[in-house]
mmJSON file of the N, C-alpha and C atoms, coordinates in Angstrom:
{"data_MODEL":{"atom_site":{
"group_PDB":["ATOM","ATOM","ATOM","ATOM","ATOM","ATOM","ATOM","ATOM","ATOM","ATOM","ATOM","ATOM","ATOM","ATOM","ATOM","ATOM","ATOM","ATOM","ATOM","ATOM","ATOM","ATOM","ATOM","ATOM","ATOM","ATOM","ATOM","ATOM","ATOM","ATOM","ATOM","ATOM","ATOM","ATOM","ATOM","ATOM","ATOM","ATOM","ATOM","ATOM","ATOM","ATOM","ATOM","ATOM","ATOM","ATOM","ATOM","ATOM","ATOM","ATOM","ATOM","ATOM","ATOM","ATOM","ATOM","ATOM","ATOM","ATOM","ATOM","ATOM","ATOM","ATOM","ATOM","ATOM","ATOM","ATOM","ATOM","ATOM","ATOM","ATOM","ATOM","ATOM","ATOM","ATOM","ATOM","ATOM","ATOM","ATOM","ATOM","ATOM","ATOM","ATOM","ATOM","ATOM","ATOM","ATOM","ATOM","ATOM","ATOM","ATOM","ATOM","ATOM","ATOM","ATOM","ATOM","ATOM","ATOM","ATOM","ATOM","ATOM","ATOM","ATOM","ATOM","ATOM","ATOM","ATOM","ATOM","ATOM","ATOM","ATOM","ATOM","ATOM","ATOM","ATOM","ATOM","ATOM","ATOM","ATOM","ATOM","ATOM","ATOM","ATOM","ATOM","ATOM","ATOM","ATOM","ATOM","ATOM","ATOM","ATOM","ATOM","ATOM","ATOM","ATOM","ATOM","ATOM","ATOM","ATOM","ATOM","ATOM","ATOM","ATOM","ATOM","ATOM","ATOM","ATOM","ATOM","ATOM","ATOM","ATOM","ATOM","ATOM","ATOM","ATOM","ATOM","ATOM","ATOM","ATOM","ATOM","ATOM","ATOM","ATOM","ATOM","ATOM","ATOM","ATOM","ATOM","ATOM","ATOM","ATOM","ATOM","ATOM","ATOM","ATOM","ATOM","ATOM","ATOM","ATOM","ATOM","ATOM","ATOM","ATOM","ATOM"],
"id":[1,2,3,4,5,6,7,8,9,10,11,12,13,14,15,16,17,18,19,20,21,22,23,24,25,26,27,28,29,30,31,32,33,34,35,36,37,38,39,40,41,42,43,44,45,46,47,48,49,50,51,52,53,54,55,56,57,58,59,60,61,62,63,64,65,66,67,68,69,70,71,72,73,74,75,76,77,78,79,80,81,82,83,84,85,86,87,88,89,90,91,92,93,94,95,96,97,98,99,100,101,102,103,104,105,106,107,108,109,110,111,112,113,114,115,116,117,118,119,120,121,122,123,124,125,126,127,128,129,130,131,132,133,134,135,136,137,138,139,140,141,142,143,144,145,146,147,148,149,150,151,152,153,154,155,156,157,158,159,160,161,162,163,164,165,166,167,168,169,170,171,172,173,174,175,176,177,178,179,180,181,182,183],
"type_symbol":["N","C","C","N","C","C","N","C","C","N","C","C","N","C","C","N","C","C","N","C","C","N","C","C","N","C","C","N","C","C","N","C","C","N","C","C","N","C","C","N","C","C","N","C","C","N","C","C","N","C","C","N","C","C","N","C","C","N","C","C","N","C","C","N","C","C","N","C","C","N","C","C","N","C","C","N","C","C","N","C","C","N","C","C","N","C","C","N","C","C","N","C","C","N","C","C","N","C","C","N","C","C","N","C","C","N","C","C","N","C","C","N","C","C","N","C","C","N","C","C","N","C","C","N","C","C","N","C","C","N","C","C","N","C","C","N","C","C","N","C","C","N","C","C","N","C","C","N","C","C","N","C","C","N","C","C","N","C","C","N","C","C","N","C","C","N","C","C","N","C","C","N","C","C","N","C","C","N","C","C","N","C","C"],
"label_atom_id":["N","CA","C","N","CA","C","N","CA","C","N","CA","C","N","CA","C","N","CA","C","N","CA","C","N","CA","C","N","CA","C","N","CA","C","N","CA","C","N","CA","C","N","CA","C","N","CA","C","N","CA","C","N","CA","C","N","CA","C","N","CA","C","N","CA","C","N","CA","C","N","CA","C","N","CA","C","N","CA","C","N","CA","C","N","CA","C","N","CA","C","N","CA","C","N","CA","C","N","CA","C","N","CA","C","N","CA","C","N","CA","C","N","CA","C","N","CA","C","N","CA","C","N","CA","C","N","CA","C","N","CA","C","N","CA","C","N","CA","C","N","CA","C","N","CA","C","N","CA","C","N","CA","C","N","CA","C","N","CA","C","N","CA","C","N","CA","C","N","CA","C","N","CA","C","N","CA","C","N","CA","C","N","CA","C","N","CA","C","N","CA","C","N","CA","C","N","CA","C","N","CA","C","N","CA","C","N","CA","C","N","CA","C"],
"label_alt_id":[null,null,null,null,null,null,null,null,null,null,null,null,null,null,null,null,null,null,null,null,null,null,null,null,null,null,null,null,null,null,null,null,null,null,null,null,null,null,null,null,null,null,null,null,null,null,null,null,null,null,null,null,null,null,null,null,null,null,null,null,null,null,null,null,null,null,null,null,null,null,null,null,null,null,null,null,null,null,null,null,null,null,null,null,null,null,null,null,null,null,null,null,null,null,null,null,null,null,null,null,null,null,null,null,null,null,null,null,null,null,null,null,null,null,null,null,null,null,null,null,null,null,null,null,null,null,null,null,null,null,null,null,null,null,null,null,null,null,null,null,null,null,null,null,null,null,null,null,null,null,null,null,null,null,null,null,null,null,null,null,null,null,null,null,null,null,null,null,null,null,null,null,null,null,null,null,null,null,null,null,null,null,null],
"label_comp_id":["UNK","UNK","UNK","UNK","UNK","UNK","UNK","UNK","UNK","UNK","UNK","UNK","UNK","UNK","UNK","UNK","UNK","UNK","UNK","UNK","UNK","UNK","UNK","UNK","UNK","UNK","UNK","UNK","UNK","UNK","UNK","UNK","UNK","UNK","UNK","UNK","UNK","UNK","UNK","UNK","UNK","UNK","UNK","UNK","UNK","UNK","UNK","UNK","UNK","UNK","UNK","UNK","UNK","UNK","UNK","UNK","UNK","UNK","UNK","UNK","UNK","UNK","UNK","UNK","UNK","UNK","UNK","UNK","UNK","UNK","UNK","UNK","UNK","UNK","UNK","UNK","UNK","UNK","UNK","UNK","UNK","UNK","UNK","UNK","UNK","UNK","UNK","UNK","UNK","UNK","UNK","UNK","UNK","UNK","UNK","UNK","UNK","UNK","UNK","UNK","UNK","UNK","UNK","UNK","UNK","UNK","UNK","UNK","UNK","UNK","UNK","UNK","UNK","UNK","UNK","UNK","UNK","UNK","UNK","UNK","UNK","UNK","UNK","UNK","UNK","UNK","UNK","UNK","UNK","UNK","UNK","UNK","UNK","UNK","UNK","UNK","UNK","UNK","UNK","UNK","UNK","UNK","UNK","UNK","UNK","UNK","UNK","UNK","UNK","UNK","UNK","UNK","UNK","UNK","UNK","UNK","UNK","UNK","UNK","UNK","UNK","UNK","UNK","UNK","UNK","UNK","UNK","UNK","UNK","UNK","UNK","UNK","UNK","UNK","UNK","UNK","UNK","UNK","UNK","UNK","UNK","UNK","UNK"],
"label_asym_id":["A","A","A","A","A","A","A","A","A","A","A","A","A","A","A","A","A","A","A","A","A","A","A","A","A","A","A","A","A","A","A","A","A","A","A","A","A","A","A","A","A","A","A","A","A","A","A","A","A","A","A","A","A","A","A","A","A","A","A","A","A","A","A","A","A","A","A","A","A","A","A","A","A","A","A","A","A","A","A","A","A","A","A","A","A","A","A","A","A","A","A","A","A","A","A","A","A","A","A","A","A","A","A","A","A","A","A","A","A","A","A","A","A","A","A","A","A","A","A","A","A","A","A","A","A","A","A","A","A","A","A","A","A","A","A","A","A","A","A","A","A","A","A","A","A","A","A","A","A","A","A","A","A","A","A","A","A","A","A","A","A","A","A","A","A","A","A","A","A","A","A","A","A","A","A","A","A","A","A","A","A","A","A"],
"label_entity_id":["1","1","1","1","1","1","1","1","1","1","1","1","1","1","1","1","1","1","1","1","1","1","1","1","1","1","1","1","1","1","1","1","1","1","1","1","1","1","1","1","1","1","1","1","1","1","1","1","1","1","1","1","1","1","1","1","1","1","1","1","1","1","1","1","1","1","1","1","1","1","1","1","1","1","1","1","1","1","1","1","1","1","1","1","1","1","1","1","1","1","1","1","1","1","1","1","1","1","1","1","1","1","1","1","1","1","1","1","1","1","1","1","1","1","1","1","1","1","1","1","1","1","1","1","1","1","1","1","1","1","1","1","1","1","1","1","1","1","1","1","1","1","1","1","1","1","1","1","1","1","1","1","1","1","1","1","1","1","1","1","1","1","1","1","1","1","1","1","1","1","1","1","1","1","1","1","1","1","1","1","1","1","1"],
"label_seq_id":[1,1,1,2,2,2,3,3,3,4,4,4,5,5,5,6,6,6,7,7,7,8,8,8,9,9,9,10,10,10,11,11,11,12,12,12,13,13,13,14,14,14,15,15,15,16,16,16,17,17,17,18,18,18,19,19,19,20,20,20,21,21,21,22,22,22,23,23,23,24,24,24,25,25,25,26,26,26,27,27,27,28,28,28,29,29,29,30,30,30,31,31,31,32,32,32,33,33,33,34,34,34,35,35,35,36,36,36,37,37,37,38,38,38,39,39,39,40,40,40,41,41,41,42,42,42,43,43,43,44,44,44,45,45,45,46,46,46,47,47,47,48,48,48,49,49,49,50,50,50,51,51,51,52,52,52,53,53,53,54,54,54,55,55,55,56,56,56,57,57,57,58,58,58,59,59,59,60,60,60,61,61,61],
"pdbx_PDB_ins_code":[null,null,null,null,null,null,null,null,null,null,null,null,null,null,null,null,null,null,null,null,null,null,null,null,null,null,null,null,null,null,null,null,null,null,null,null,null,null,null,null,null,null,null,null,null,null,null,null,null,null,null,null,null,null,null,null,null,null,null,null,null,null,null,null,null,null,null,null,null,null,null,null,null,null,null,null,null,null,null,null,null,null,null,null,null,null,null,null,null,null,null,null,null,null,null,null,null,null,null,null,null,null,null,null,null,null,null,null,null,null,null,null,null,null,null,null,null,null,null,null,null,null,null,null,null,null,null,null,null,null,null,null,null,null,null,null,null,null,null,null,null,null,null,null,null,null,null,null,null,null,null,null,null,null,null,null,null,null,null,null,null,null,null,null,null,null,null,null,null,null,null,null,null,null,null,null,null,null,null,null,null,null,null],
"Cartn_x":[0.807,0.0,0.852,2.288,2.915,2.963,3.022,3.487,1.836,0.981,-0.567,0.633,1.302,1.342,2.491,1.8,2.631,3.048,2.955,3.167,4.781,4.898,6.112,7.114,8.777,9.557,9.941,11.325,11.032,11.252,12.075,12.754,11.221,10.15,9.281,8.429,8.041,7.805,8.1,9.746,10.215,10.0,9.764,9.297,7.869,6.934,5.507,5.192,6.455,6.433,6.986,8.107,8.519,7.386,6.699,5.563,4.384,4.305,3.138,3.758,5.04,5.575,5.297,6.166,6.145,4.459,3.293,2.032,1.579,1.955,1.597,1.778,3.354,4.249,3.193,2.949,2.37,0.985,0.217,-1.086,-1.149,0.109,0.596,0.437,0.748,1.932,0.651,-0.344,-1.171,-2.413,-2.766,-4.201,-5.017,-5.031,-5.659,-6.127,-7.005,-6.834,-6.769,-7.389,-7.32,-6.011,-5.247,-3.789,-3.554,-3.708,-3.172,-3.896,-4.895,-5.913,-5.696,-4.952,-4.489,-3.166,-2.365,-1.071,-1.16,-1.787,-2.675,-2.576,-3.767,-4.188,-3.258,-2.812,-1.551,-0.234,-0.115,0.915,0.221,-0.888,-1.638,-1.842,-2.322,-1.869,-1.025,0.421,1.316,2.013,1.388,1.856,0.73,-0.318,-1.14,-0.626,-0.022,0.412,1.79,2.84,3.932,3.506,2.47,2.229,1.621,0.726,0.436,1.213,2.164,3.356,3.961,4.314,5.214,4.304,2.937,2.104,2.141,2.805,2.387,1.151,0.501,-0.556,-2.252,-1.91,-2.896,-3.042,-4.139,-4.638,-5.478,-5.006,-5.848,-7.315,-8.154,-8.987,-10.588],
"Cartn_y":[-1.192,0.0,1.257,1.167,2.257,2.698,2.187,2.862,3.415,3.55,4.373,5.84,6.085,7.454,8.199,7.927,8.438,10.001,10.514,11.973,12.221,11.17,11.362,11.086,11.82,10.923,9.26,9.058,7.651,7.044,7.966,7.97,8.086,8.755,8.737,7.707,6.893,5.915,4.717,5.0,3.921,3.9,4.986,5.136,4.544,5.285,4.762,3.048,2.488,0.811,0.415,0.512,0.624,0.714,1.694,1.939,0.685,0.487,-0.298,-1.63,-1.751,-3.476,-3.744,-2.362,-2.129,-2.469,-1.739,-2.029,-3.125,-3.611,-5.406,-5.708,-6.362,-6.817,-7.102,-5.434,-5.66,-6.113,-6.376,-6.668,-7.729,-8.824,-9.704,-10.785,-9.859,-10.473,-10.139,-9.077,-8.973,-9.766,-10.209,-10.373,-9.611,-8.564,-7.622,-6.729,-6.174,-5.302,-3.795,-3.664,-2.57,-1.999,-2.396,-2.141,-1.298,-2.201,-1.375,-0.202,-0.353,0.619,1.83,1.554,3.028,3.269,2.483,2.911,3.722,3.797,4.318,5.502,5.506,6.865,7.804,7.769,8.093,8.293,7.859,8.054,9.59,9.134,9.998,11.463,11.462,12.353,13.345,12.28,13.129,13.671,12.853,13.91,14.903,15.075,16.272,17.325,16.722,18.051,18.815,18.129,18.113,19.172,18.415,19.713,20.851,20.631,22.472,23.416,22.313,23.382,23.609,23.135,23.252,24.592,24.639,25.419,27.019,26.943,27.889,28.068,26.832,26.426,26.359,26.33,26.91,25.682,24.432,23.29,23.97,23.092,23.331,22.965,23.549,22.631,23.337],
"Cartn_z":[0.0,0.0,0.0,0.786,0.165,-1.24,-2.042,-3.397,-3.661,-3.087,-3.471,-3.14,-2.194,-2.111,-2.74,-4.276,-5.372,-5.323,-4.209,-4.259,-3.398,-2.722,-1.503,-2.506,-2.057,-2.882,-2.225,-2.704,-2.413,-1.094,-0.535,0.756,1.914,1.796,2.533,2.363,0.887,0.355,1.589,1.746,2.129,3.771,4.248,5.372,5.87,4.812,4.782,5.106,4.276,3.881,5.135,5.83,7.64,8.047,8.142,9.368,9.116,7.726,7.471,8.011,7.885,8.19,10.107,10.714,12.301,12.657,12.164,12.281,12.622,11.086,10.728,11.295,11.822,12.821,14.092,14.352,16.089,15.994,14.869,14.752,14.712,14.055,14.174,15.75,16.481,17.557,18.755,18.301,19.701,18.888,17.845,17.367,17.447,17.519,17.898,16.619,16.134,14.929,15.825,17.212,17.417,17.925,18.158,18.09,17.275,15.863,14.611,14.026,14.6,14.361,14.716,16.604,17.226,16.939,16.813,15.766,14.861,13.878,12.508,12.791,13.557,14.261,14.669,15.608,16.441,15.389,14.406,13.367,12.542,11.903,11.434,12.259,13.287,14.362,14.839,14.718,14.786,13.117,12.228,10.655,10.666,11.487,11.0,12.12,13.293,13.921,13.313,12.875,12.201,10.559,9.911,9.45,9.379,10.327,11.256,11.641,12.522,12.907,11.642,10.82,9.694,8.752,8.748,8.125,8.953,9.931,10.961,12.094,11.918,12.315,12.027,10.307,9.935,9.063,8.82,8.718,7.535,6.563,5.144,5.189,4.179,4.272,5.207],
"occupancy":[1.0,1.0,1.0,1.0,1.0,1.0,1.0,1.0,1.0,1.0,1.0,1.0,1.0,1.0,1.0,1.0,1.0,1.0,1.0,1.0,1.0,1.0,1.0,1.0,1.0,1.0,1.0,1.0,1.0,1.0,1.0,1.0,1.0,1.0,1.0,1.0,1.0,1.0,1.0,1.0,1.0,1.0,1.0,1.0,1.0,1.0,1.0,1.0,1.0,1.0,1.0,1.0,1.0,1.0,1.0,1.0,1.0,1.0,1.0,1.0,1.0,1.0,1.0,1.0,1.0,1.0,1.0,1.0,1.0,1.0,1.0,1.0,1.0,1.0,1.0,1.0,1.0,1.0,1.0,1.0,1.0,1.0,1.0,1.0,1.0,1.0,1.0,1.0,1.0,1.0,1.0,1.0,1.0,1.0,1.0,1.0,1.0,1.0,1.0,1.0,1.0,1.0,1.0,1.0,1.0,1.0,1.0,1.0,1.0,1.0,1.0,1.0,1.0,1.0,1.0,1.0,1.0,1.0,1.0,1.0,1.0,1.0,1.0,1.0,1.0,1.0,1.0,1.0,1.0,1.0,1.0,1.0,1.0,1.0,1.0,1.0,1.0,1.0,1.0,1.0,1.0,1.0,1.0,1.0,1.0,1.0,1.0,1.0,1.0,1.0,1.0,1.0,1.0,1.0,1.0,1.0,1.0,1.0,1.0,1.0,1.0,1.0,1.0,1.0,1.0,1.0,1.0,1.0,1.0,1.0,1.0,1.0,1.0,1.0,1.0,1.0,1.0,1.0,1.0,1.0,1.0,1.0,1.0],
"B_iso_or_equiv":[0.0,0.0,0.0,0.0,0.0,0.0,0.0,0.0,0.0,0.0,0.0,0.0,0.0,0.0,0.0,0.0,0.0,0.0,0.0,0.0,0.0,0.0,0.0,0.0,0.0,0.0,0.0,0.0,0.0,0.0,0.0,0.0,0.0,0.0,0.0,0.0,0.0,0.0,0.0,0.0,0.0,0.0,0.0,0.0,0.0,0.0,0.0,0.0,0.0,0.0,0.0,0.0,0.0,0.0,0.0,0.0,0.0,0.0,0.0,0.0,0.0,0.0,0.0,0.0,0.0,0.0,0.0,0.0,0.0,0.0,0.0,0.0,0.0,0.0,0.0,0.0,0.0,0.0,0.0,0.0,0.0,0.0,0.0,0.0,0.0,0.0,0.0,0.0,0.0,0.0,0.0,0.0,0.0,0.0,0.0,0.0,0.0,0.0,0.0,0.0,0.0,0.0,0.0,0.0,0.0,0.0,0.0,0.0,0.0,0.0,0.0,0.0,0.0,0.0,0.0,0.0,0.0,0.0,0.0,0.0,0.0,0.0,0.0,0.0,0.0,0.0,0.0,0.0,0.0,0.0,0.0,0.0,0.0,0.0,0.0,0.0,0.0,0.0,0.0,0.0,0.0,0.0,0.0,0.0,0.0,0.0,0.0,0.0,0.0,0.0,0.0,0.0,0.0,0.0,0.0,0.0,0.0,0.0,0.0,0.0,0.0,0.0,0.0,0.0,0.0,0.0,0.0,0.0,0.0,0.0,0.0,0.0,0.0,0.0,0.0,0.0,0.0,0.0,0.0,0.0,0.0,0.0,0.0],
"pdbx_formal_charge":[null,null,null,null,null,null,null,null,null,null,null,null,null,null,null,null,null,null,null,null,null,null,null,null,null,null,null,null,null,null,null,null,null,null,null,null,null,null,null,null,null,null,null,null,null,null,null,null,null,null,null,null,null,null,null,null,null,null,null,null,null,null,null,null,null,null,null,null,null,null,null,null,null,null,null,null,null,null,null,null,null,null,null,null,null,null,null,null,null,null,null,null,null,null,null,null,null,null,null,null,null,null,null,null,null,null,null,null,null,null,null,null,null,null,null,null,null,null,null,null,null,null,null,null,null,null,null,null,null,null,null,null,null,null,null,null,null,null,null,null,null,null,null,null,null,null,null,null,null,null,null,null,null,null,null,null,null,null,null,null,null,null,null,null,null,null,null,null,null,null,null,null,null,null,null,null,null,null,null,null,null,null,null],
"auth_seq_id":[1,1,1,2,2,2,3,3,3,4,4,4,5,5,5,6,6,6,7,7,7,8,8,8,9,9,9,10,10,10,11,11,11,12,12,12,13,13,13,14,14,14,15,15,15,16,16,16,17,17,17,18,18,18,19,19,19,20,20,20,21,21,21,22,22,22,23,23,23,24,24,24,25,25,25,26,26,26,27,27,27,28,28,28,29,29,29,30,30,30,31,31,31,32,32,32,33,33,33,34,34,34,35,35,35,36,36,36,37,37,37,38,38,38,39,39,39,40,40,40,41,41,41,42,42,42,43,43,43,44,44,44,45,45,45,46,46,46,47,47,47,48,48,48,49,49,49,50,50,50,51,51,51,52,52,52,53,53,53,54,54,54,55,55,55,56,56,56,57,57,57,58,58,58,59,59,59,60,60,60,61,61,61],
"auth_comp_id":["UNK","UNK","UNK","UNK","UNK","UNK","UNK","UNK","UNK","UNK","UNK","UNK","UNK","UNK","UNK","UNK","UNK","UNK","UNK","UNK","UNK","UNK","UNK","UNK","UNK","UNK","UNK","UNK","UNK","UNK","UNK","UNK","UNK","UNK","UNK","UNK","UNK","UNK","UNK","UNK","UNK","UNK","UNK","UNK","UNK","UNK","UNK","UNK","UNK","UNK","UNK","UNK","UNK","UNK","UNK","UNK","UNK","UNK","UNK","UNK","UNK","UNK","UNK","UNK","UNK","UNK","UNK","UNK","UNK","UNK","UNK","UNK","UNK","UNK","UNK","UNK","UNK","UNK","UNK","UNK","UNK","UNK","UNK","UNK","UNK","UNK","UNK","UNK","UNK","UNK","UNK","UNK","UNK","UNK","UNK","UNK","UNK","UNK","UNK","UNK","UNK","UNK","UNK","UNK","UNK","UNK","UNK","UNK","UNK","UNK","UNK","UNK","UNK","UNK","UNK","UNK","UNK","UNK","UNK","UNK","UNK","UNK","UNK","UNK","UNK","UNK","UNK","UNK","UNK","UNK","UNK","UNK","UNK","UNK","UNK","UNK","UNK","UNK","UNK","UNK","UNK","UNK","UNK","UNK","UNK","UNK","UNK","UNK","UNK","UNK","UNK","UNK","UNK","UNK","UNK","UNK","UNK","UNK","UNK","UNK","UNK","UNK","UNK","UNK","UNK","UNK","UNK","UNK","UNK","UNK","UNK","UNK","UNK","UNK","UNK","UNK","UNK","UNK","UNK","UNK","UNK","UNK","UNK"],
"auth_asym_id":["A","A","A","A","A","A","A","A","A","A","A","A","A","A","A","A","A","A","A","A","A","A","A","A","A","A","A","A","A","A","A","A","A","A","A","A","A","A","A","A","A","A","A","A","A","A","A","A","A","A","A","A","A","A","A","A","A","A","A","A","A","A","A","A","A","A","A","A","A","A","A","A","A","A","A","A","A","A","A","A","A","A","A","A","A","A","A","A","A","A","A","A","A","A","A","A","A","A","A","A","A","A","A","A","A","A","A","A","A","A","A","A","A","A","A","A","A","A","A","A","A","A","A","A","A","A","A","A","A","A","A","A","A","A","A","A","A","A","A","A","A","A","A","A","A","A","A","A","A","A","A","A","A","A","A","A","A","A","A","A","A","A","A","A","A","A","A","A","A","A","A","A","A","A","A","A","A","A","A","A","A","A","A"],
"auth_atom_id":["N","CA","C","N","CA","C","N","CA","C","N","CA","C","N","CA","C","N","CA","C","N","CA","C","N","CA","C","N","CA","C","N","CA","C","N","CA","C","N","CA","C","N","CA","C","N","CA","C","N","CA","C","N","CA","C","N","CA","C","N","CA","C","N","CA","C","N","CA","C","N","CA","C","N","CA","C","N","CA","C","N","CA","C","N","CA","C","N","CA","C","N","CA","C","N","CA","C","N","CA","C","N","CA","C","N","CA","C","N","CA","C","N","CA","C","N","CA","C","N","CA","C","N","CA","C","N","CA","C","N","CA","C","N","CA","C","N","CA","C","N","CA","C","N","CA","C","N","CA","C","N","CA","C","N","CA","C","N","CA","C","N","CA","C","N","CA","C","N","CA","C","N","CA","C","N","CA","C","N","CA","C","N","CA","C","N","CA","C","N","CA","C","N","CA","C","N","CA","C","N","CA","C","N","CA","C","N","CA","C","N","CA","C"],
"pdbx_PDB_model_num":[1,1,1,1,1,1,1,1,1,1,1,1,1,1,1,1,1,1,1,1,1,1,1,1,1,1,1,1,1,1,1,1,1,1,1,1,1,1,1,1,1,1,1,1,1,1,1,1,1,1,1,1,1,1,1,1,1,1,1,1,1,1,1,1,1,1,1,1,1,1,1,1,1,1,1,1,1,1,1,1,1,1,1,1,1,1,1,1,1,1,1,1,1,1,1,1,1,1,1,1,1,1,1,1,1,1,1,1,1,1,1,1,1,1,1,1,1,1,1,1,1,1,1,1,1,1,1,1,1,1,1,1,1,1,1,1,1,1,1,1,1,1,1,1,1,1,1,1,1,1,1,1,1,1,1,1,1,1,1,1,1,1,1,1,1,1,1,1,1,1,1,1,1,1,1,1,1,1,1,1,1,1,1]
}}}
């Protein structure tokens, strides 16, 4: 599912594909889907605060 985010270069690509493996991994290992679920989240989370601050705090949209 990394390569959907044809907009990153490849180096974040390759990041995206890490996070998705670390996820798996722990969704893996607890059976749990909600694990991965709040992983997700919490990843997602901290890239929308990362780019607020980065925006000056001003959230598109």
């Amino acid at each position: 599912m990394a390569l959907i985010h044809t907009q990153y270069e490849l180096f974040y690509v390759a990041m995206i594909f890490a996070g998705g493996l670390f996820i798996g991994y722990a969704r893996w290992r607890s059976g749990s889907v909600l694990l991965a679920f709040v992983m997700h989240a919490t990843w997602n989370l901290i890239a929308l605060t990362e780019t607020a601050l980065w925006a000056g705090g001003h959230i598109p949209g």
